[in-house]
ZAVEXKE-855244 format. One record per atom (N, C-alpha, C, O, CB): x, y, z; residue in three letters. Coordinates in steps of 0.1 Angstrom, whole numbers, plus 5000, padded with zeros to 4 digits. Glycine has a CB too. Layout:
N
XYZALA...
//
This chain:
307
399387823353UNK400487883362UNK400988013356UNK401188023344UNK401687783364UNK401088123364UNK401688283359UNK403388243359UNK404188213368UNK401088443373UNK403388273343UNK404688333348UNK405188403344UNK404488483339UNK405488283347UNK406888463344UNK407288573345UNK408788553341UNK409588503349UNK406888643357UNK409088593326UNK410488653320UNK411788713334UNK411788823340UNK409788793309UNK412688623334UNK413688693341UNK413888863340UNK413088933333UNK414888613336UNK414788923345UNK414489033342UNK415589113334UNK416689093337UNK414189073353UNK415289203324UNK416089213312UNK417589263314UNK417489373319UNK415489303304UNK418789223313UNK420189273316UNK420889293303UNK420689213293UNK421089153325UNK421389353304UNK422189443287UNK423689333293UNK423989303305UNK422789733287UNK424189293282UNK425289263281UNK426789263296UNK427489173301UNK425389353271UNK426689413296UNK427589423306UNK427089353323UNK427889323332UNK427889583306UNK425789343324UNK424789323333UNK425289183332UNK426289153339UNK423189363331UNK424789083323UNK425288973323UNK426188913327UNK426188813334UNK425288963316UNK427489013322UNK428788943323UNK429188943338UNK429788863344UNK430089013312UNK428689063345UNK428789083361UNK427888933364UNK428188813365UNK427889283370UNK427288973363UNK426088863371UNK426988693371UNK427088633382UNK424288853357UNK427688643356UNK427988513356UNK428688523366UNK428488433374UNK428588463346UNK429888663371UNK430988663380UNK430088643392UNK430388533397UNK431988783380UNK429388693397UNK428288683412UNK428088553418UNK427988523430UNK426688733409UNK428088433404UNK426988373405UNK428588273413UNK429688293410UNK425688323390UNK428188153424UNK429188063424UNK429687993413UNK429187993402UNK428987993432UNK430987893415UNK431587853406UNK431087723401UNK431087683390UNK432787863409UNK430587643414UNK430087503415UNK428687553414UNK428087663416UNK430587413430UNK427987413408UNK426587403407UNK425787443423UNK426487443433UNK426387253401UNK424687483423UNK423687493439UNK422187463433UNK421587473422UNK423787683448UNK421887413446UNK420587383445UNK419687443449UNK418787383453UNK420387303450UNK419687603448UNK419287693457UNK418687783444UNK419387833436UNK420587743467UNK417187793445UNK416587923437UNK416488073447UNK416488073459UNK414887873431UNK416488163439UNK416288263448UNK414188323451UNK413388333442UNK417488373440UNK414088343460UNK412888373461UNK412688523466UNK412888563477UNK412488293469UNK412288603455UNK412688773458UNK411488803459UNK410588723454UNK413388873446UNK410988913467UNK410088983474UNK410489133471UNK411589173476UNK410088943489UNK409789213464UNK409889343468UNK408989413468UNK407889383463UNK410489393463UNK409089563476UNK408189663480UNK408689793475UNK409889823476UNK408089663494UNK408189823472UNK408589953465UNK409789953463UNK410189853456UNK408190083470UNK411090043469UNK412590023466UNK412689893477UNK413689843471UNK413690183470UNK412589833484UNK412889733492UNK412989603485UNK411889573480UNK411989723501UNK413789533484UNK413889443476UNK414789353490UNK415589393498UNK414689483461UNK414089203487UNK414489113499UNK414488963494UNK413388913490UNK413489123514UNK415588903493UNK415588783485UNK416388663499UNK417088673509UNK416788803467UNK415688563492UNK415688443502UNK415788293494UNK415088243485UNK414188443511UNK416988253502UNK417288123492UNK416088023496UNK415788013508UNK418988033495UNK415287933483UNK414887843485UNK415187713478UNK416387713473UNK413987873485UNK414687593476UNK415187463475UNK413387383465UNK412187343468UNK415787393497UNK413987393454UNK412787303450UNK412787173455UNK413687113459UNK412787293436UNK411287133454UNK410787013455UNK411186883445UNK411386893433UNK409587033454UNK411286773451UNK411386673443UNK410286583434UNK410486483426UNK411886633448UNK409586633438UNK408186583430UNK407486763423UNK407786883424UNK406786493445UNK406586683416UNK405886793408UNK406886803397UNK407886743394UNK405586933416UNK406086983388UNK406686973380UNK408087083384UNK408187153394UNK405886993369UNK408787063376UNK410287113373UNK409887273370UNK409087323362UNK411287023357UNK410987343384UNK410787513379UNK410887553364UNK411887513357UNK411987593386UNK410287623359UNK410887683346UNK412187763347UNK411987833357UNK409887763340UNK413187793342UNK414087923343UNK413288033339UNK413888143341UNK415487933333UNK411688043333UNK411188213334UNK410988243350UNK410988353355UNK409488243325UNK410788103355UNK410088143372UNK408688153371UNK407988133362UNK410588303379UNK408588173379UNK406688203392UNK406588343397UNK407488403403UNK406588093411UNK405788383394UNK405088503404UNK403088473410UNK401988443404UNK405188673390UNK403488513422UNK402388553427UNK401888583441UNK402788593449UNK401888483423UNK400688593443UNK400688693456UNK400388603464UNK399588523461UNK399688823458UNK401388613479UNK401588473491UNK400288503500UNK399788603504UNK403288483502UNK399988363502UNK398788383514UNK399488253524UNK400288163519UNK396788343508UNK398888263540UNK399288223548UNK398188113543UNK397388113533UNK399288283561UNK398588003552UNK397487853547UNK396687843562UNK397187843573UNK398787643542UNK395587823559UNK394387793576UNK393987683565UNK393687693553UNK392787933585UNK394087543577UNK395387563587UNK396587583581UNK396887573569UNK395687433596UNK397387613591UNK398787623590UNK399987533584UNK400687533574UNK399087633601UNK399587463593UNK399987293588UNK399887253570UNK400787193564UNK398687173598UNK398787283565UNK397487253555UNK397587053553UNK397686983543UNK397887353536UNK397387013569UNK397386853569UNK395986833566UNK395486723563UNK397986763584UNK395286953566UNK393986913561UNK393387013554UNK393887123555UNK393086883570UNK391786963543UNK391987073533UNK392187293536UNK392287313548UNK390487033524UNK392187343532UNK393087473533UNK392087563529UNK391087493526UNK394387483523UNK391887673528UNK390887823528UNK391087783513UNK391887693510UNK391488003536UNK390387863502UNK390987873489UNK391088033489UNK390688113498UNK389987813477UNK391888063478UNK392588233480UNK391588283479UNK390388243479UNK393688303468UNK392088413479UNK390788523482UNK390288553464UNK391088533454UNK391488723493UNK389088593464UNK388288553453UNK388888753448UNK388288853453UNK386088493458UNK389988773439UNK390088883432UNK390688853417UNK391488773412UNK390988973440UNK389788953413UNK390089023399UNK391489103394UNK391889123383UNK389089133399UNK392189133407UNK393189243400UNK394289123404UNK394889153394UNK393489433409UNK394789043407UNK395788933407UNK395688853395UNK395088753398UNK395688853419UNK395988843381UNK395988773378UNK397288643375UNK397388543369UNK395388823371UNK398488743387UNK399588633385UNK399088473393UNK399388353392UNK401288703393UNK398288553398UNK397188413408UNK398088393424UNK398588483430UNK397188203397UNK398188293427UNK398088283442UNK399288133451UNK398988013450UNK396088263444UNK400488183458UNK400888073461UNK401188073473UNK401888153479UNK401888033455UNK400687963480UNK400487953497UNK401887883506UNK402687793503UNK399087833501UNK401587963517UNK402887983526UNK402487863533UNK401287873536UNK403188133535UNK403187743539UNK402387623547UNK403887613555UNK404987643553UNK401687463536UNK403087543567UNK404187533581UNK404887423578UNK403987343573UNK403587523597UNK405987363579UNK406387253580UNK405787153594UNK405287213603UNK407787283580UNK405987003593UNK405886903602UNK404286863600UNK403286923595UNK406386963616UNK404286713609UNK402586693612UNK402486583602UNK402286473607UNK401386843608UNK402586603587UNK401986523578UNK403086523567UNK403986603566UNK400486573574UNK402886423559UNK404186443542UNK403886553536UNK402786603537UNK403886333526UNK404886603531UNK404886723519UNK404186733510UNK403586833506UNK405786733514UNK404186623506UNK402786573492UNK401786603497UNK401486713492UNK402486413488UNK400986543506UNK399886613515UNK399386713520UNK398186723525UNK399786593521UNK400586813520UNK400386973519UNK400387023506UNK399587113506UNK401387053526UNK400987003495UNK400987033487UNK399686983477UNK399587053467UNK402187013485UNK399086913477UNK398086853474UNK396686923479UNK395586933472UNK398286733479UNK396986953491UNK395387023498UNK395987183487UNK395287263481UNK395287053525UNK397187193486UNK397187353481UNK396787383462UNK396387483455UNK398987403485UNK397187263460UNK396787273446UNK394887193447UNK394387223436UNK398187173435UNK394387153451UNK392887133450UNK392187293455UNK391187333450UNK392286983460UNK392787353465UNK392187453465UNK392687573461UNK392687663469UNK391687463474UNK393287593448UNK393587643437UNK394387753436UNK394187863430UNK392587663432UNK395787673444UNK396687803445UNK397787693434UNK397887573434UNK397287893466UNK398687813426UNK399387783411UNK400787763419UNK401887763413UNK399387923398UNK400687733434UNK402487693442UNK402587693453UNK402187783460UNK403687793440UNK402987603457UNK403187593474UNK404587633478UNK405487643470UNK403087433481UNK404587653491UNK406087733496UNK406287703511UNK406187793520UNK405987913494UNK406587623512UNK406887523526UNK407987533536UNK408987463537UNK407087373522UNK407887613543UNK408487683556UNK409487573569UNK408787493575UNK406887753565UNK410687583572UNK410987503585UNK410887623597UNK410887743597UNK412687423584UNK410787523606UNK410187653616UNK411187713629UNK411287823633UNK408787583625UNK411787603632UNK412787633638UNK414487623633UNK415487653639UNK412587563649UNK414387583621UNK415587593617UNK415687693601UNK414787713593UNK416087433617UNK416887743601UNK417487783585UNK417487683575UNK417087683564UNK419087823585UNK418087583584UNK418187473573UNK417287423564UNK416187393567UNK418387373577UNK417887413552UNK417087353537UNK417187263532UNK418287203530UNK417187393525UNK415487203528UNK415487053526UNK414787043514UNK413787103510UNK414886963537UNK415886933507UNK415386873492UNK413886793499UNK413986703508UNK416786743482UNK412586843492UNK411386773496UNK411286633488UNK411886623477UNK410086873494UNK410586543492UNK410086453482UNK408586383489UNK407786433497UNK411386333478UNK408486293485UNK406986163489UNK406886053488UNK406086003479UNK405886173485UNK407286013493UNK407185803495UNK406285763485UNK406685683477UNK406285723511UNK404885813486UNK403885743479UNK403585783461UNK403085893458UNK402685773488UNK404085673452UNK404085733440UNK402285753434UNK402185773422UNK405085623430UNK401085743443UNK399985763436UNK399785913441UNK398985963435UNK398785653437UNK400586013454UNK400586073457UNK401386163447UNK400886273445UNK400786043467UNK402286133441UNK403286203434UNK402986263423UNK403386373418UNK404286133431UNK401686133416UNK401686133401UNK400386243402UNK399786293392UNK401485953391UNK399986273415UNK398286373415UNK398986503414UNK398186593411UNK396886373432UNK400386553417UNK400886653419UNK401086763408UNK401986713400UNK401786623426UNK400786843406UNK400586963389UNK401487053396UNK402487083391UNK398687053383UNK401187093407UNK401687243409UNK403487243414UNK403987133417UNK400587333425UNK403987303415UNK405987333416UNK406187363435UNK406087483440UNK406587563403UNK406387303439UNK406887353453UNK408187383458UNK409187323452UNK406487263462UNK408387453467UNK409987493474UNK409787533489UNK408987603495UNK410787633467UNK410987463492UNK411287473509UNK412187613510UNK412987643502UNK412487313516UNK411887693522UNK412787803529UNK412687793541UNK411887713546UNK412387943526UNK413487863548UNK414087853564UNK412887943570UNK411988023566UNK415987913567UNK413387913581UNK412687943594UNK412388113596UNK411288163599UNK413887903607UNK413288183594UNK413288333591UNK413188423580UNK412888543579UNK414388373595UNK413388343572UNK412588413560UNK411188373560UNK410588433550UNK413088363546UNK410488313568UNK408388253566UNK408388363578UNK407288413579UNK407388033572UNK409688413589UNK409088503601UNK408788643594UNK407688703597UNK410188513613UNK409888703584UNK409588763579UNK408688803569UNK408388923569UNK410188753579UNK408188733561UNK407088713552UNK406088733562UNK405488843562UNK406888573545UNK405888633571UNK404388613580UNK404188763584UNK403188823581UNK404588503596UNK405388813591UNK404888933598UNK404389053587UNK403489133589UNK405988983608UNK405289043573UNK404589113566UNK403389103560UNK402689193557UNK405089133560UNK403188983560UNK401188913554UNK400088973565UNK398889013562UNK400888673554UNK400688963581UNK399688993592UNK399789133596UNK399089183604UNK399788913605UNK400589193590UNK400489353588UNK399289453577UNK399089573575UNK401989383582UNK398989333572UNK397689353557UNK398689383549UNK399389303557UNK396289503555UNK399289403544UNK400489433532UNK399989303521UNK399889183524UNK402489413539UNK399889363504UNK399989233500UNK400989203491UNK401389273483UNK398789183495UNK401689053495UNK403189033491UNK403288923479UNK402988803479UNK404088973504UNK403889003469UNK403988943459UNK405488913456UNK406388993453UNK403189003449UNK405588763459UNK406988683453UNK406988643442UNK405888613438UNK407488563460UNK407988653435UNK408788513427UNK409788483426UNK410588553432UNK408888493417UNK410188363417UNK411288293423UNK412388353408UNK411988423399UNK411088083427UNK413288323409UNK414688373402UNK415388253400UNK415588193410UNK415688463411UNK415788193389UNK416588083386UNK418488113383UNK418788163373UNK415788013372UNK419088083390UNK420688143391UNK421388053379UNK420987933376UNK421588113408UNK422288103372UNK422488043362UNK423187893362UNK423487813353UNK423188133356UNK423287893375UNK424587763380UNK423287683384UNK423587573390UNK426187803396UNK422087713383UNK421187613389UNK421387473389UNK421187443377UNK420087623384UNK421487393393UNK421287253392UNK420687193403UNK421187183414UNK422387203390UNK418987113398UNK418687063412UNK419286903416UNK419386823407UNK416887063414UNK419686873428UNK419786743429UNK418886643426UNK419386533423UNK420086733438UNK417686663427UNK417186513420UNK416886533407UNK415686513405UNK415886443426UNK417686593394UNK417586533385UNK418886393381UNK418886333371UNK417486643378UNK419686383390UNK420886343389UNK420386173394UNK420586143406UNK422086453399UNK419786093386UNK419385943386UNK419985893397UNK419485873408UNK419685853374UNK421485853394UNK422485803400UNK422585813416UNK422485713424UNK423485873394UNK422685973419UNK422486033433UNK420786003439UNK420485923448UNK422886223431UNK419886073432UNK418786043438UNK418285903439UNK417385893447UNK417986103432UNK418685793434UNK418385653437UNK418585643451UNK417685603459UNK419285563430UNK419885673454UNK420385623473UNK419485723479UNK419085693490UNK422485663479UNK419085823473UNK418285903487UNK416685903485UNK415785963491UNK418786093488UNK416685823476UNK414685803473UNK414285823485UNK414785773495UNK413985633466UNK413085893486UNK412085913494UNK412585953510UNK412185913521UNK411185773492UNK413486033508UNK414486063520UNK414086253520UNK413086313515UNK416586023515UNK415286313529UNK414886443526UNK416586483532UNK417286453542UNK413286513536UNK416886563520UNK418286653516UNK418286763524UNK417386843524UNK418386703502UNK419386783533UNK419786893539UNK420486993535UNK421586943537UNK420186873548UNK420687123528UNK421687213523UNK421587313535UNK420687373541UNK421387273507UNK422787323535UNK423287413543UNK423587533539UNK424587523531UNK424187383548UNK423187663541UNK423387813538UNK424487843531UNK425187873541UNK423387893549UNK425187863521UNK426687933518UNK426388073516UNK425388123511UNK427487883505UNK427688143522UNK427688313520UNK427688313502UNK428188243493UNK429488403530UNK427188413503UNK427388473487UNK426088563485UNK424888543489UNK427488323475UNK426588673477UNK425388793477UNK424288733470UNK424288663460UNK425688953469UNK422988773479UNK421888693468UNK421388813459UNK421888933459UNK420388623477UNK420288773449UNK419588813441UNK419588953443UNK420289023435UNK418388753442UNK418789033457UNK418789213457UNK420089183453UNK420289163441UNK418489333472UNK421289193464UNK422189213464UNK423589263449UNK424289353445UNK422189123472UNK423189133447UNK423589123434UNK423189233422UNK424089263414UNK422988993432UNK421889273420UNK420989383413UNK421589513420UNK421289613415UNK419289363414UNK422289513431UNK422589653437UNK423789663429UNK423889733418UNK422889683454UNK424989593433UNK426089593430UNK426389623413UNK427189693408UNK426489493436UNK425189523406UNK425489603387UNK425089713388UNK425589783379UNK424589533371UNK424089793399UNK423489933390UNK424389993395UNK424390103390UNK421990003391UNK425589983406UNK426490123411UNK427190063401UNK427290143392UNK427390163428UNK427789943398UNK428889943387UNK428190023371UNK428790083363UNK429489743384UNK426890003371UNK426390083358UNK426690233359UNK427090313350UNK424790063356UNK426390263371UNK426590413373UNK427990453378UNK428290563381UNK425590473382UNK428590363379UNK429990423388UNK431290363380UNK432490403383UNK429890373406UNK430890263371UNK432290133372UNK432890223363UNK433990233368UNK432089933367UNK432890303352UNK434090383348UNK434290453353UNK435490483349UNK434290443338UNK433990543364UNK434890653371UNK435290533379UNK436290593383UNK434290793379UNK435290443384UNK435990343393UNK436890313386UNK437990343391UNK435290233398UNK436990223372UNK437890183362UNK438890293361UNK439990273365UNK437190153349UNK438590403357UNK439390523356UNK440090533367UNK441290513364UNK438690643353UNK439990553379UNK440390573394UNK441690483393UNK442890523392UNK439090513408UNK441390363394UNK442190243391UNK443090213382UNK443790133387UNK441590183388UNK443490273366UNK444190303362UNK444890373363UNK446090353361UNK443990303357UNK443990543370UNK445190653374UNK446190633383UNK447290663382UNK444690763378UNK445490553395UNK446290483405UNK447390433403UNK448390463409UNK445790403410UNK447390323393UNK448090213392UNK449190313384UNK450290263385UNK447290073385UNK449290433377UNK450190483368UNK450590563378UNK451390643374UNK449890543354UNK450190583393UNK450590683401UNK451590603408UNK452690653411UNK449290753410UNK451290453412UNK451990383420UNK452990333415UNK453890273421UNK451490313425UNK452890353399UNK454290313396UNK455490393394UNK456690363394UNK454290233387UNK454590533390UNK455490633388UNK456790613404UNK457990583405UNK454390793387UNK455990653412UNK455990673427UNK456990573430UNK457890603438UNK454590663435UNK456890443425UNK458090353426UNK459090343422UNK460090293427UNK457890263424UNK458890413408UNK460490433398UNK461390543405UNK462590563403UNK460190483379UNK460390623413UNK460990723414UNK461890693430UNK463090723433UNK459790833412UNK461090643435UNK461790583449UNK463190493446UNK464190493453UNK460490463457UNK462990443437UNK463790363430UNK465390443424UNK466590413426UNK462890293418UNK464790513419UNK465890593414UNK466490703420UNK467490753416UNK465590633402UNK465690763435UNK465690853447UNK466990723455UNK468190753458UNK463590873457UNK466590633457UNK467790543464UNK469090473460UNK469990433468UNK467190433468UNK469390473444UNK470190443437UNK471190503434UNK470990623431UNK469890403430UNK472190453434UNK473090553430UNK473490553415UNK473390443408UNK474290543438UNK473990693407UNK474290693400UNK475690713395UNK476490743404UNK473490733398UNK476190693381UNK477390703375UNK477790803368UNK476990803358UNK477590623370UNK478990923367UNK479091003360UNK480891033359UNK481591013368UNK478191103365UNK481191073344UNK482891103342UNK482691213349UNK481591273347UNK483791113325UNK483891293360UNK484091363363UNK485091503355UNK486191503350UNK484291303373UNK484091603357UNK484691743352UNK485191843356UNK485091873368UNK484091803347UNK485791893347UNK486592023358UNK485292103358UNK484592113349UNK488392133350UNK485192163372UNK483692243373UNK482592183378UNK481492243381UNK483192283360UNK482692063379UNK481191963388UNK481891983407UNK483091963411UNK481191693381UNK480792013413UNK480692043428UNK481691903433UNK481091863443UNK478792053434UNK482491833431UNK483091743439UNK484491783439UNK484891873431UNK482691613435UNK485491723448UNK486491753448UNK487391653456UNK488691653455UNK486391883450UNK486791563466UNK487791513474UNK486991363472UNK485691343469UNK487991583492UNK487991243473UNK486991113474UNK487591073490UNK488691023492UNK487290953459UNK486691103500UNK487191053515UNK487390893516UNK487490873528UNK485991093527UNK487590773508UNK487490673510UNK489490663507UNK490190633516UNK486090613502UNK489890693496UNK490990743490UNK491290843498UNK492490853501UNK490890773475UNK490690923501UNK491391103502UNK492291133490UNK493391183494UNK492591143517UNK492191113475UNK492791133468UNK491491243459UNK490291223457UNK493491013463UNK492291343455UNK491291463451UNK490991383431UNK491691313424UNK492391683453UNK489791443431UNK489191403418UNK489991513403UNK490391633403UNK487391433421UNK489991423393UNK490691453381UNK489491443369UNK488391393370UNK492091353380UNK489891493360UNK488891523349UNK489091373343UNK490191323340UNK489291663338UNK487791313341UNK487591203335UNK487691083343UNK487690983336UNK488291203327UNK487791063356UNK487491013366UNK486390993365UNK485691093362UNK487891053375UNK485690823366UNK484390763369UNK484290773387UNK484890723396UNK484390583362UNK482990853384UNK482190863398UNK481490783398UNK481390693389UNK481390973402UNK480590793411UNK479190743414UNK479090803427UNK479890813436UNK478890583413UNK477790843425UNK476990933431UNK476390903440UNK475290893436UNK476290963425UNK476390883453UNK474790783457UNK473990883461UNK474590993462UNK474890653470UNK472390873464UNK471290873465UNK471391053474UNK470791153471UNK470790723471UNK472291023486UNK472491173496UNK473591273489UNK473991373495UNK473191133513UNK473791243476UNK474691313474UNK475891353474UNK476391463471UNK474491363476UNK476391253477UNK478091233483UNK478591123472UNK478191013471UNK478291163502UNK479791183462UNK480391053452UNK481491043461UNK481891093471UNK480891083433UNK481790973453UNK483390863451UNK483590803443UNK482790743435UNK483690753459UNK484890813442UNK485590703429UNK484390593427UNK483690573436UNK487190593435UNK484290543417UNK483590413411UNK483890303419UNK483090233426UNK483890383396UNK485590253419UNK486090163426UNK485990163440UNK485790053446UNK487090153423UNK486090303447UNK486390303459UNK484990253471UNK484990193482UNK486990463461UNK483590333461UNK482390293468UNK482290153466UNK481890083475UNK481190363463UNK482590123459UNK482590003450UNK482989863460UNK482289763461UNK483790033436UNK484189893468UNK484689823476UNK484189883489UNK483589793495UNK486189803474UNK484189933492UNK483489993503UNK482389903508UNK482489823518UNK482990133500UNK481189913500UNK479889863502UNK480089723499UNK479289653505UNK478889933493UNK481089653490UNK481289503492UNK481489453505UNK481089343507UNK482489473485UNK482089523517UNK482789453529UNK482289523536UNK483089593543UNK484189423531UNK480589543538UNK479989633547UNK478789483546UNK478789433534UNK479589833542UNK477989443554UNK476989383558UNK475989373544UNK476089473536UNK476489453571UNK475189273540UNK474589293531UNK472789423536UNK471989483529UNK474589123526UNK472889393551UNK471489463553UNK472089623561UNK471289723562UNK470289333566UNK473489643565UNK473889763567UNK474889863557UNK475789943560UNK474389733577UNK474289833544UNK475589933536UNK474690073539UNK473490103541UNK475989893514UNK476090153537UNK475690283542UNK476790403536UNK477890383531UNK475590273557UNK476090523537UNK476990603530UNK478190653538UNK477990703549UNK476290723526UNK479490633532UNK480890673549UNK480790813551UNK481790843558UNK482990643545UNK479990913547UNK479991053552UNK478791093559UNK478691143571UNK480091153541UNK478191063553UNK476191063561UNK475690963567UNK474891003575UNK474791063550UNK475690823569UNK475790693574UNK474490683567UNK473790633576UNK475890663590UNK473690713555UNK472490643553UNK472290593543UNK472890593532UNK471590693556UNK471190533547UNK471490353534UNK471290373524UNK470390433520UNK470690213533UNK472190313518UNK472590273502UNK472090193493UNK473090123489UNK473690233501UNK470990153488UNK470490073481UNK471590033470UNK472190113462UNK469290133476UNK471889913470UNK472689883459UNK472089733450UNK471889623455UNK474289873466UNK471989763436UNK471589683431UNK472089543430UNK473289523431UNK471489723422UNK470989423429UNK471589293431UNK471289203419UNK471789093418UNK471089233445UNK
//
């Protein structure tokens, strides 16, 4: 069997990636495809028989299975020299057991089967009733949905040749290693249902703009955050009023609340439009005014007053 080293991530790559990955275990490998810059990843679902994915993964180049089905024996790959990741066949679901497709695919000498539902998305943990069936099985198989084999297919009957492998997510966990659980569902077949979350490309996009972008983003973000607070103290202190002893020579002269004219050393306060008064006089004023309507008695506008 070819295989193939995950692919290399520096440190910072990593630490994004753990955040990407979900929080809870999944049973879900990724199956990536790419074409030159095109990169197209598709959740699949290992088998329960055979052997156990490696975390390096599988690579190799997909062929359709004649028949389709492969309920009976199957074409063997095309006889080339320049593939040596070797060869893993795309097979239709329904008709016959899984074991039985997977079986015609490893005698005629492909290194992985990759077993398609046809009308649905939905993903199924495979397995096989029969344990003399189980124990003939060498090669690694996985189930994918309905639209990811439409996709593939149409790219295989276009002549294109498509080379997958699979991706092991760090939260991998398959369900039938778990004794306990797989006892009650022996020889049954597991349904997982799709969860949103960026796959494999997706995921590889998002570290290389953060490689190329995440300090001027980081930076952006800091400047911001010292912009919005400036901007707040300042609003803050734009609405408040302040306190000052009054001098002979400061622009004030009458307190309209009193109508008693100001004296040197008299405690003001200021508020926000520019209009003082005695300390005491605003003081009581804004006490026996509404708590959501205090307001200034010369300009009528509001008065922020601390609580």
């Amino acid at each position: 069997m070819a295989m193939r080293l995950g692919p290399f991530s520096p440190p910072s790559m990593v630490a994004f990636s753990l955040l990407l990955e979900t929080i809870s275990a999944t049973p879900f490998v990724h199956l990536v495809y790419t074409d030159n810059s095109t990169c197209l990843d598709f959740r699949a679902v290992p088998a329960c028989f055979g052997p156990p994915l490696s975390h390096a993964g599988i690579v190799g180049n997909l062929v359709e299975a004649v028949p389709g089905n492969a309920c009976q024996p199957v074409e063997a790959p095309p006889a080339s020299n320049q593939t040596p990741s070797g060869f893993i066949l795309l097979i239709r679901r329904y008709d016959c057991p899984f074991g039985t497709k997977v079986l015609h695919a490893q005698r005629a000498g492909y290194q992985a089967a990759l077993i398609h539902n046809l009308y649905s998305d939905r993903l199924v943990s495979m397995d096989v009733e029969r344990p003399e069936t189980r124990e003939q099985i060498r090669i690694p198989s996985l189930f994918i949905g309905g639209s990811a084999s439409k996709l593939l297919r149409r790219h295989l009957r276009s002549g294109k040749t498509i080379q997958v492998s699979t991706v092991i997510p760090r939260d991998y966990e398959n369900p039938c290693w778990d004794p306990s659980e797989y006892a009650v569902l022996d020889y049954s077949t597991r349904h997982h249902d799709l969860r949103f979350w960026p796959g494999y490309c997706t995921q590889r996009m998002i570290i290389r703009f953060l490689e190329e972008f995440g300090f001027l983003i980081l930076l952006g973000l800091v400047l911001s955050s010292f912009i919005l607070a400036g901007w707040v103290k300042w609003r803050h202190r734009r609405h408040s009023a302040r306190t000052r002893t009054f001098q002979r020579g400061d622009p004030y002269d009458l307190c309209v609340i009193c109508m008693a004219d100001f004296e040197e050393g008299d405690r003001l306060k200021i508020l926000w439009c520019g209009h003082a008064y005695h300390h005491t006089c605003i003081d009581t004023w804004l006490l026996i005014q509404p708590k959501t309507g205090k307001t200034c008695p010369i300009c009528k506008q509001e008065v922020r007053v601390a609580t």
